[in-house]
mmCIF file as gemmi writes it, N, C-alpha and C atoms, coordinates in Angstrom:
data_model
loop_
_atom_site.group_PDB
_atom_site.id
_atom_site.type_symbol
_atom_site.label_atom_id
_atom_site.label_alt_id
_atom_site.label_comp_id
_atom_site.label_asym_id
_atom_site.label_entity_id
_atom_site.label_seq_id
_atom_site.pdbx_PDB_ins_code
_atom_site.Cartn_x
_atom_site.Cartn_y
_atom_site.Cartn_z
_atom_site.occupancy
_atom_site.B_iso_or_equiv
_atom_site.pdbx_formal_charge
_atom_site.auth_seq_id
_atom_site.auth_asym_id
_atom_site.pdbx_PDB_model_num
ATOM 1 N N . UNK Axp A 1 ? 123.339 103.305 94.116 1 0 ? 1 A 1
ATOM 2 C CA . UNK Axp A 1 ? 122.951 104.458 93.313 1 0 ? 1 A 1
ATOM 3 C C . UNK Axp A 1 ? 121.536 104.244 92.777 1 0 ? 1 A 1
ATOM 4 N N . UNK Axp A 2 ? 120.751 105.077 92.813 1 0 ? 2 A 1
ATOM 5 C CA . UNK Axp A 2 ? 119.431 105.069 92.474 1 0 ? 2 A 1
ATOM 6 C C . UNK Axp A 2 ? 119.477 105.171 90.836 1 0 ? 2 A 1
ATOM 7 N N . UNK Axp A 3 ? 118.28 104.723 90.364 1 0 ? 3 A 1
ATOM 8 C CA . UNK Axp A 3 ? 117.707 104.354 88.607 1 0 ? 3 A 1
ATOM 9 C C . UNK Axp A 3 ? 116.884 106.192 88.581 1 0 ? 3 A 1
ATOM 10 N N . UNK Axp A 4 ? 117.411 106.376 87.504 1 0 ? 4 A 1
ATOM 11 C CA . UNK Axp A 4 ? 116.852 107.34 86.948 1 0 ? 4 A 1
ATOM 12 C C . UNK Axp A 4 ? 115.298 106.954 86.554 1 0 ? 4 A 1
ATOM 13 N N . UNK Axp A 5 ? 114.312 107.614 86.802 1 0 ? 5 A 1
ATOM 14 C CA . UNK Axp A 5 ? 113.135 106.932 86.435 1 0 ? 5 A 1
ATOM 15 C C . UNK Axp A 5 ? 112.759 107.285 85.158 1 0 ? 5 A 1
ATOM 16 N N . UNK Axp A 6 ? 111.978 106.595 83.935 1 0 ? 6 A 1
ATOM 17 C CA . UNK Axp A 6 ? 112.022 106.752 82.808 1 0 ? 6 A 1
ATOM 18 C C . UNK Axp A 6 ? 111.185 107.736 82.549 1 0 ? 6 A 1
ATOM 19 N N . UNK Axp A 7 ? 111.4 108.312 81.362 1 0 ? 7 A 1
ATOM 20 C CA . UNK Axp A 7 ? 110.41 109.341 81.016 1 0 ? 7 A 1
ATOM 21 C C . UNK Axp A 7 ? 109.29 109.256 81.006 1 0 ? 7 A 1
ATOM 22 N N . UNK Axp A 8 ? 108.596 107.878 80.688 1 0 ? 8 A 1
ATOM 23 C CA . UNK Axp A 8 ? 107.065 107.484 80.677 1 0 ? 8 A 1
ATOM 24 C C . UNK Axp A 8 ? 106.801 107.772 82.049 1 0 ? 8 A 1
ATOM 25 N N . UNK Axp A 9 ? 107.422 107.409 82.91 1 0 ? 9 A 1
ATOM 26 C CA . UNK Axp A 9 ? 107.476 107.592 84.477 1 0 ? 9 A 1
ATOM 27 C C . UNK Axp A 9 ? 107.364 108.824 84.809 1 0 ? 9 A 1
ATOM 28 N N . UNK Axp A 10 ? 107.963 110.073 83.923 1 0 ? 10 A 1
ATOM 29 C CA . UNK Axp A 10 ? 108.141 110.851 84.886 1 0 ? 10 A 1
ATOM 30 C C . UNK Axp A 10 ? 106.892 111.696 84.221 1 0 ? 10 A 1
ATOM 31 N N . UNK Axp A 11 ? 106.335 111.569 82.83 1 0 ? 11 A 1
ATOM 32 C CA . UNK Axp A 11 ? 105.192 112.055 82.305 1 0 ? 11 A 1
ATOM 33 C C . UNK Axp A 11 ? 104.124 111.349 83.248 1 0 ? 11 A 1
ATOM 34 N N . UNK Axp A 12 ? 103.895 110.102 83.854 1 0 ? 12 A 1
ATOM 35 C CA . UNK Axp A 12 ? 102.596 109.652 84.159 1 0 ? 12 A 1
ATOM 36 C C . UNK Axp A 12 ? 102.502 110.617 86.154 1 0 ? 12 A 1
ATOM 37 N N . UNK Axp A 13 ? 104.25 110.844 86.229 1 0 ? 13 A 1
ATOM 38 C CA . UNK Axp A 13 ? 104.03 112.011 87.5 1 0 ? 13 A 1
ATOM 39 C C . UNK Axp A 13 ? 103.379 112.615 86.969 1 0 ? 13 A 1
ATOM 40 N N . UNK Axp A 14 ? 103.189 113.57 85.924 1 0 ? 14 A 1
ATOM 41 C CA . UNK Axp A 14 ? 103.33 114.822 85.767 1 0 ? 14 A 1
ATOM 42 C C . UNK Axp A 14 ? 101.85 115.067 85.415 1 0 ? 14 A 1
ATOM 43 N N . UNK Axp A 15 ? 101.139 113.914 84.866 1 0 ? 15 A 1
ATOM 44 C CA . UNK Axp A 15 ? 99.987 114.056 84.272 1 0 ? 15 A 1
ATOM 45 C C . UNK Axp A 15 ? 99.155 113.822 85.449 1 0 ? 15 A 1
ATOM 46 N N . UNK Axp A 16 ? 99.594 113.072 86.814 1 0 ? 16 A 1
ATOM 47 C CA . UNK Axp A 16 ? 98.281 112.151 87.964 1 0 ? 16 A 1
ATOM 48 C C . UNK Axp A 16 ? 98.282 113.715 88.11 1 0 ? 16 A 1
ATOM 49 N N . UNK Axp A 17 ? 96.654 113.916 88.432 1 0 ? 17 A 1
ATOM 50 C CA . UNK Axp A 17 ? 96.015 115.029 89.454 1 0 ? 17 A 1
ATOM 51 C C . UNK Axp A 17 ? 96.695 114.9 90.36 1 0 ? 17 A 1
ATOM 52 N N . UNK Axp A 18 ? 97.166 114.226 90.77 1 0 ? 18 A 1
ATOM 53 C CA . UNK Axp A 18 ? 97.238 114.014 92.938 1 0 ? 18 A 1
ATOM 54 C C . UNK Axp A 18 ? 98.226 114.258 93.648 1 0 ? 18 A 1
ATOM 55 N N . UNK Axp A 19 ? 99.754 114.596 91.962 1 0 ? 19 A 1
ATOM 56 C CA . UNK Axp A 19 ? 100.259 115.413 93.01 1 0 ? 19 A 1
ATOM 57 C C . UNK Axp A 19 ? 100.513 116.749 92.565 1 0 ? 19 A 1
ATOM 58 N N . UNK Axp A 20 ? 99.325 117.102 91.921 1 0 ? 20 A 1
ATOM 59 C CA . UNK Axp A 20 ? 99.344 118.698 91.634 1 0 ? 20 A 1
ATOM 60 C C . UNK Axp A 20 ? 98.273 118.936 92.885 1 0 ? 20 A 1
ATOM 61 N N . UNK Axp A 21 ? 98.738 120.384 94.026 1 0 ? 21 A 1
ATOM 62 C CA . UNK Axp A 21 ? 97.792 120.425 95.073 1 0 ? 21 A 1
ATOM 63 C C . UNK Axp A 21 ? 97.247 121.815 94.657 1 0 ? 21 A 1
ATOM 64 N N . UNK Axp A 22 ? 95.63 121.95 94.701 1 0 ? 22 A 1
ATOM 65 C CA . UNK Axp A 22 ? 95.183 123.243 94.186 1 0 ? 22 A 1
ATOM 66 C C . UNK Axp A 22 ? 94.954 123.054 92.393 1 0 ? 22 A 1
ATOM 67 N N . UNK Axp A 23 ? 95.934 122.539 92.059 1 0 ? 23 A 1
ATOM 68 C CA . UNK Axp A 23 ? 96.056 122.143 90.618 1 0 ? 23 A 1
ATOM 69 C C . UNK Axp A 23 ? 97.409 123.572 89.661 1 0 ? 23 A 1
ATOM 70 N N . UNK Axp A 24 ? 98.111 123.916 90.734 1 0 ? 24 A 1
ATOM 71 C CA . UNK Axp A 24 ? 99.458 124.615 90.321 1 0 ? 24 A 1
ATOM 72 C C . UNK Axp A 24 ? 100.451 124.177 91.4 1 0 ? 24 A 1
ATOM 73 N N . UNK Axp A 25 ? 100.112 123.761 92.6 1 0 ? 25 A 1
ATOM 74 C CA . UNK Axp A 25 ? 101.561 123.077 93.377 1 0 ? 25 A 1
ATOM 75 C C . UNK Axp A 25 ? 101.46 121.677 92.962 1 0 ? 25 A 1
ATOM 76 N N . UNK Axp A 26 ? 103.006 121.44 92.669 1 0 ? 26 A 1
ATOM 77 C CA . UNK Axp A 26 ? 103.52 120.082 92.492 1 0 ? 26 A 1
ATOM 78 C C . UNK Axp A 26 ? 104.095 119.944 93.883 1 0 ? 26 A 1
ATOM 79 N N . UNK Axp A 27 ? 103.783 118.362 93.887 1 0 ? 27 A 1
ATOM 80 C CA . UNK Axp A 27 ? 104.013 117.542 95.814 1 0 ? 27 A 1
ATOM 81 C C . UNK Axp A 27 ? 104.208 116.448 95.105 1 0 ? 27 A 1
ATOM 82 N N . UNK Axp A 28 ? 105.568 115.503 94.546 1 0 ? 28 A 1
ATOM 83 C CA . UNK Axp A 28 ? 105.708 114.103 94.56 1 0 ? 28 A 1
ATOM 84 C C . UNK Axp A 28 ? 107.254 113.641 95.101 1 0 ? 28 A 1
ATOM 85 N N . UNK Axp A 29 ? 107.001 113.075 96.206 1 0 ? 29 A 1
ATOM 86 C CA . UNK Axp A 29 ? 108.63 112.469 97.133 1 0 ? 29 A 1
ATOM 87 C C . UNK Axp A 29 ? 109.249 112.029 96.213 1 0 ? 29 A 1
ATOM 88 N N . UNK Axp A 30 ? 108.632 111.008 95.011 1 0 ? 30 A 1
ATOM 89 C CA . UNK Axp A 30 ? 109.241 109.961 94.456 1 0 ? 30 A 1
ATOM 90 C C . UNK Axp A 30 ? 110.531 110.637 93.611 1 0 ? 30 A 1
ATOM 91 N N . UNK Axp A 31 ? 109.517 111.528 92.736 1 0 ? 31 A 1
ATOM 92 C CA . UNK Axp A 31 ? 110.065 112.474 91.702 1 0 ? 31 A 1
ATOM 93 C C . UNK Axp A 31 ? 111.31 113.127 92.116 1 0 ? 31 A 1
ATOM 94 N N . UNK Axp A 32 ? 112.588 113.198 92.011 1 0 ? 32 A 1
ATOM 95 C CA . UNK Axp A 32 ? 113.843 113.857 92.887 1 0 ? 32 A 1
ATOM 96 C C . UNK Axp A 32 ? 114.249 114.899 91.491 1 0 ? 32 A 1
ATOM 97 N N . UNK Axp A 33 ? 113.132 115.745 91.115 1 0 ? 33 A 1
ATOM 98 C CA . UNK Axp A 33 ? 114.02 116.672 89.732 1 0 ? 33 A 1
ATOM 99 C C . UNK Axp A 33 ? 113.295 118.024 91.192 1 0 ? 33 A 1
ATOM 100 N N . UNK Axp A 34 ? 114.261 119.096 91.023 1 0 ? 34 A 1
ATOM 101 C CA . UNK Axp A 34 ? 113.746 119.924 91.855 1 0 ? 34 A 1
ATOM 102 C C . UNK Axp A 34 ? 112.977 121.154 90.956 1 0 ? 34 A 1
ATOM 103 N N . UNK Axp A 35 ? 113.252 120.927 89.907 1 0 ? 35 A 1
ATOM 104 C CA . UNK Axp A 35 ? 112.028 122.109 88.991 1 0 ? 35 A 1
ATOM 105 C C . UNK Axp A 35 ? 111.494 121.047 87.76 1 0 ? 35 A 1
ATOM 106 N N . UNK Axp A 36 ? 110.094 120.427 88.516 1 0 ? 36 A 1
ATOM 107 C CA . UNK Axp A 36 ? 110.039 119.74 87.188 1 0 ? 36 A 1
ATOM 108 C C . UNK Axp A 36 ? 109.116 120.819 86.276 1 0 ? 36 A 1
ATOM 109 N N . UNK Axp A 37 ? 108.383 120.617 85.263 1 0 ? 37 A 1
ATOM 110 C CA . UNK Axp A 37 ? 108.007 121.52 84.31 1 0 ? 37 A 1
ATOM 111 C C . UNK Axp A 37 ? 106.151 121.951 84.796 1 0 ? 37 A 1
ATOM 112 N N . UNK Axp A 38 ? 105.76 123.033 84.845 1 0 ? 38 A 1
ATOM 113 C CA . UNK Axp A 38 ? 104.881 123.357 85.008 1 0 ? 38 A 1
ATOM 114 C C . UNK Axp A 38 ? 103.339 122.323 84.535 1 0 ? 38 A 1
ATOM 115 N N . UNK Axp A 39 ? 102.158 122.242 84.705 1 0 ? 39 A 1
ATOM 116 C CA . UNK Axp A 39 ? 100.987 121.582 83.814 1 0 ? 39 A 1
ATOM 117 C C . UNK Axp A 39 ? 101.269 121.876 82.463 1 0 ? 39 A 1
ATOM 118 N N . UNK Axp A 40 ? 100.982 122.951 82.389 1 0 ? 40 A 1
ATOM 119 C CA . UNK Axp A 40 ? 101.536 123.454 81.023 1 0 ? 40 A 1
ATOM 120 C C . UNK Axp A 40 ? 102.758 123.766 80.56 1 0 ? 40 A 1
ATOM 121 N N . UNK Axp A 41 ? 103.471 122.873 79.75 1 0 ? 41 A 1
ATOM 122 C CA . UNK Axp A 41 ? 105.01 122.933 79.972 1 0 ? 41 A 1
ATOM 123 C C . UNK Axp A 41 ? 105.457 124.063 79.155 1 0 ? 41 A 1
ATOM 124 N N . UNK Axp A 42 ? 104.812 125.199 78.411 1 0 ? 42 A 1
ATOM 125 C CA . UNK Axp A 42 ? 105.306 125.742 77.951 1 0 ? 42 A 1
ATOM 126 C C . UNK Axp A 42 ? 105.384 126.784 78.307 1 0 ? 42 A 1
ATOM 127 N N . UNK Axp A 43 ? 104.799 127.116 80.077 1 0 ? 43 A 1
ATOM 128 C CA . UNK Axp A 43 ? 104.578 128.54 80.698 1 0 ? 43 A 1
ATOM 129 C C . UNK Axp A 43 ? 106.103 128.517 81.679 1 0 ? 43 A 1
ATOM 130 N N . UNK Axp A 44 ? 106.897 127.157 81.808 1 0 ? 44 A 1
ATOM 131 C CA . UNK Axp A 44 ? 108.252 127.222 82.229 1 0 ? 44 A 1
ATOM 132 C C . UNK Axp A 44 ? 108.553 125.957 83.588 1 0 ? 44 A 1
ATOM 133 N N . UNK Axp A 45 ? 108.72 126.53 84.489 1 0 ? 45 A 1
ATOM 134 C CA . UNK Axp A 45 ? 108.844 125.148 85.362 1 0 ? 45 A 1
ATOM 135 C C . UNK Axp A 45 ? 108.273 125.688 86.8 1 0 ? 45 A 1
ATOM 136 N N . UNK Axp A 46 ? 107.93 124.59 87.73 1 0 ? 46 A 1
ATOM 137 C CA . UNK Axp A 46 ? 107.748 124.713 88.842 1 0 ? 46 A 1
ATOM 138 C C . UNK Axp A 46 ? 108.414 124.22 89.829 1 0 ? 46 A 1
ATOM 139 N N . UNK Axp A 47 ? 108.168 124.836 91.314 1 0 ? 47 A 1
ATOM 140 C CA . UNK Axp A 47 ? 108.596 123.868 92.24 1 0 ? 47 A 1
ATOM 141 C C . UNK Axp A 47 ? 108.05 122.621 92.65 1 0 ? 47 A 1
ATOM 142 N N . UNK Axp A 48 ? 109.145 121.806 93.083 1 0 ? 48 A 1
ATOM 143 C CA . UNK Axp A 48 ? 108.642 119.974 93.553 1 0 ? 48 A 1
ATOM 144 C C . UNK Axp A 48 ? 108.717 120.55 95.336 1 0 ? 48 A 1
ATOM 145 N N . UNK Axp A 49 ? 107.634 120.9 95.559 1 0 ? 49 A 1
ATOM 146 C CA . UNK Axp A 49 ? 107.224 120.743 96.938 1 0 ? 49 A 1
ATOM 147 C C . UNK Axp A 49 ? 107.248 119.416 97.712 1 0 ? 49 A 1
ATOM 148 N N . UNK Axp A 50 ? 107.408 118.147 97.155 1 0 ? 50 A 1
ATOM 149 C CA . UNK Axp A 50 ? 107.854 117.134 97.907 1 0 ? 50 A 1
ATOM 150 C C . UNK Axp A 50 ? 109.25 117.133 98.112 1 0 ? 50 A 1
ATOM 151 N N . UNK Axp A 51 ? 110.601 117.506 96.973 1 0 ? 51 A 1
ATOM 152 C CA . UNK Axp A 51 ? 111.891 117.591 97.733 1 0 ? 51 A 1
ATOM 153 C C . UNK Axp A 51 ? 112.216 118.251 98.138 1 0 ? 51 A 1
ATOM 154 N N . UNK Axp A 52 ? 113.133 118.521 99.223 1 0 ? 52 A 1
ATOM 155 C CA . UNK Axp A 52 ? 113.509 119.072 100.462 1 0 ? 52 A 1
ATOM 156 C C . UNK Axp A 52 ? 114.103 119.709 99.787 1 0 ? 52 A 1
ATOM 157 N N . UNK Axp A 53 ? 115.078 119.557 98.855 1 0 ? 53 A 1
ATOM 158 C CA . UNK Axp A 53 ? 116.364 120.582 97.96 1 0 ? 53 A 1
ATOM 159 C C . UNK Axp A 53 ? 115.244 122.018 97.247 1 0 ? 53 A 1
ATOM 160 N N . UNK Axp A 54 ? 114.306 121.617 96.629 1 0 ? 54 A 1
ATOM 161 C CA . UNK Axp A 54 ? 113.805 122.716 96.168 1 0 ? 54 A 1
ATOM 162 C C . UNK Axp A 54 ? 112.981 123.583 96.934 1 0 ? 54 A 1
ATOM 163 N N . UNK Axp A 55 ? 112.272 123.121 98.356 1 0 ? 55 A 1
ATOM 164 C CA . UNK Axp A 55 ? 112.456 124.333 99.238 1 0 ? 55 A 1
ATOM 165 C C . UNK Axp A 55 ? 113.208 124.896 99.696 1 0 ? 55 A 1
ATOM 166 N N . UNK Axp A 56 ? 114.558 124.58 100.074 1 0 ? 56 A 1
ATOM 167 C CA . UNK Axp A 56 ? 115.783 125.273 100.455 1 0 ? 56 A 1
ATOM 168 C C . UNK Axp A 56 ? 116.054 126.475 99.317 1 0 ? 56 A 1
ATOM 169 N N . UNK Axp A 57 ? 116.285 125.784 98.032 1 0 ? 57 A 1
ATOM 170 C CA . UNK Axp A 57 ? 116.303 126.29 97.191 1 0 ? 57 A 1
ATOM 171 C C . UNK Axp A 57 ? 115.191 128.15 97.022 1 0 ? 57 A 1
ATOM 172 N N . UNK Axp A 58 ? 113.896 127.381 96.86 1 0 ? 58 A 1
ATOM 173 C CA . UNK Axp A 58 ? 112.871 128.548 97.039 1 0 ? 58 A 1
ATOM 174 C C . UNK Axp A 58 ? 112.796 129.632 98.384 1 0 ? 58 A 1
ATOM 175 N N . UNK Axp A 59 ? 113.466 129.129 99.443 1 0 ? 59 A 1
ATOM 176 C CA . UNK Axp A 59 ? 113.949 129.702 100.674 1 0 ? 59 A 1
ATOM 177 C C . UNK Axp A 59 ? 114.842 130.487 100.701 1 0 ? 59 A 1
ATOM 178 N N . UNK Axp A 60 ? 116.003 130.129 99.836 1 0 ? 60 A 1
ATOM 179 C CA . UNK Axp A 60 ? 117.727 130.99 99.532 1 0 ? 60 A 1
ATOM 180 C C . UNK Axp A 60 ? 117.016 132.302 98.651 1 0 ? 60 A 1
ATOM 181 N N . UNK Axp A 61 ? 116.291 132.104 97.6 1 0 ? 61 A 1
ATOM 182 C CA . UNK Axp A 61 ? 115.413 132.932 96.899 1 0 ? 61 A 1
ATOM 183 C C . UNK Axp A 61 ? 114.643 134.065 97.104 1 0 ? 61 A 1
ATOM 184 N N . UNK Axp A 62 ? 114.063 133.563 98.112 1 0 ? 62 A 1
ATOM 185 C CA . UNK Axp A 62 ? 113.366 134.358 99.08 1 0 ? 62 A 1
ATOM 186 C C . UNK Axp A 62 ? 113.989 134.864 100.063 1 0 ? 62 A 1
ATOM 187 N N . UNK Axp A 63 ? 114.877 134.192 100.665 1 0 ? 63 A 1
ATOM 188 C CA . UNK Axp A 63 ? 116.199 135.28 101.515 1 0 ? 63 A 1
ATOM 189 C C . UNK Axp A 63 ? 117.126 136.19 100.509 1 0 ? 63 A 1
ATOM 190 N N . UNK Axp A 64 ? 117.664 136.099 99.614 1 0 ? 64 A 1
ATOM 191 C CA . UNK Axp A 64 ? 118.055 137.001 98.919 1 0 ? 64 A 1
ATOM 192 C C . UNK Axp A 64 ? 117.251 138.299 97.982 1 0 ? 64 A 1
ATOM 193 N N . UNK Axp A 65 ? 116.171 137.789 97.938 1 0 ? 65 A 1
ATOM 194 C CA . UNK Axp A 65 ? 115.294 138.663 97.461 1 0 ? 65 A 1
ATOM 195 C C . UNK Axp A 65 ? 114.869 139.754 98.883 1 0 ? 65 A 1
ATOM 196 N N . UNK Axp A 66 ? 114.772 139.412 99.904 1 0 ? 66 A 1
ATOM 197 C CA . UNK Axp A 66 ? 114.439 140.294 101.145 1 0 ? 66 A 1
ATOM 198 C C . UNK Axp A 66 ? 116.237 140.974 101.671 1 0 ? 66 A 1
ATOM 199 N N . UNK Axp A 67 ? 117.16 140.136 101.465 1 0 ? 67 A 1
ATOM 200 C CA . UNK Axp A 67 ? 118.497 140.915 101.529 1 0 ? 67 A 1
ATOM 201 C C . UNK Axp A 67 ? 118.767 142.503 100.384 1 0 ? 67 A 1
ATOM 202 N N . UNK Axp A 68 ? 118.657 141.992 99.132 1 0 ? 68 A 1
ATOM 203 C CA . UNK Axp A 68 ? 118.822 142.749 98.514 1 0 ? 68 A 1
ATOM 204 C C . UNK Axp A 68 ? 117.306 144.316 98.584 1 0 ? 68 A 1
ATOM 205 N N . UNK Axp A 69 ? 116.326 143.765 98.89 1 0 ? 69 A 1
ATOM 206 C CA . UNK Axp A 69 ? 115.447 144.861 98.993 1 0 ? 69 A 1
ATOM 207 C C . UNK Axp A 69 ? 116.033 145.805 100.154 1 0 ? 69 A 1
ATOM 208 N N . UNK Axp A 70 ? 116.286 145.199 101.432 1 0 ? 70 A 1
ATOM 209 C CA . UNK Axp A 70 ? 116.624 145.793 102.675 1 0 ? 70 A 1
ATOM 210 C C . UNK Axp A 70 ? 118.156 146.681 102.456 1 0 ? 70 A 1
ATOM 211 N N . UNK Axp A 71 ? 119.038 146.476 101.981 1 0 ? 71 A 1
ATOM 212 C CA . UNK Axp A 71 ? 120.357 146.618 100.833 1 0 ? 71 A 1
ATOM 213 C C . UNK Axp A 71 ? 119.868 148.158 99.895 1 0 ? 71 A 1
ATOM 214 N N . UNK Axp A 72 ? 118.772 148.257 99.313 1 0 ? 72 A 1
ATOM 215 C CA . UNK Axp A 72 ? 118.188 149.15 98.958 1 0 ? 72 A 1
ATOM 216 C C . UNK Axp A 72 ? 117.81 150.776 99.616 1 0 ? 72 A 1
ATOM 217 N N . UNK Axp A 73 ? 117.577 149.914 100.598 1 0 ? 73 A 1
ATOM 218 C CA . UNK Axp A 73 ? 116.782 151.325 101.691 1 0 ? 73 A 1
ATOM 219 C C . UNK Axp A 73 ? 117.876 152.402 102.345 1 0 ? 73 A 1
């Protein structure tokens, strides 16, 4: 079973430039939270473009959002 990584840990993710891409996509493998919190944590959360779960995730999203529009017509 994997170690939860500590909070200092998961702030010094959150703060490196390098894996914010553009400087609003988050990209870190290490990091396994699938919405960690935006740069600015008080505008809400973002996607972790490094785990696989939260593109699926942003994918189901985006397929249901194009189901329900088409559902509409």
């Amino acid at each position: 079973m994997e170690e939860q990584p500590s909070k200092e840990t998961l702030e010094q993710w959150h703060n490196d430039p390098d894996n914010w891409i553009l400087g609003i996509f988050y990209f870190n493998k290490k990091d396994k939270r699938i919405f960690p919190p935006k740069r600015i944590s008080m505008l809400g959360w973002t996607i972790n473009f490094g785990n696989s779960y939260s593109i699926l995730c942003l994918t189901a999203v985006i397929a249901v959002c194009i189901l329900l529009s088409n559902l509409k017509k």
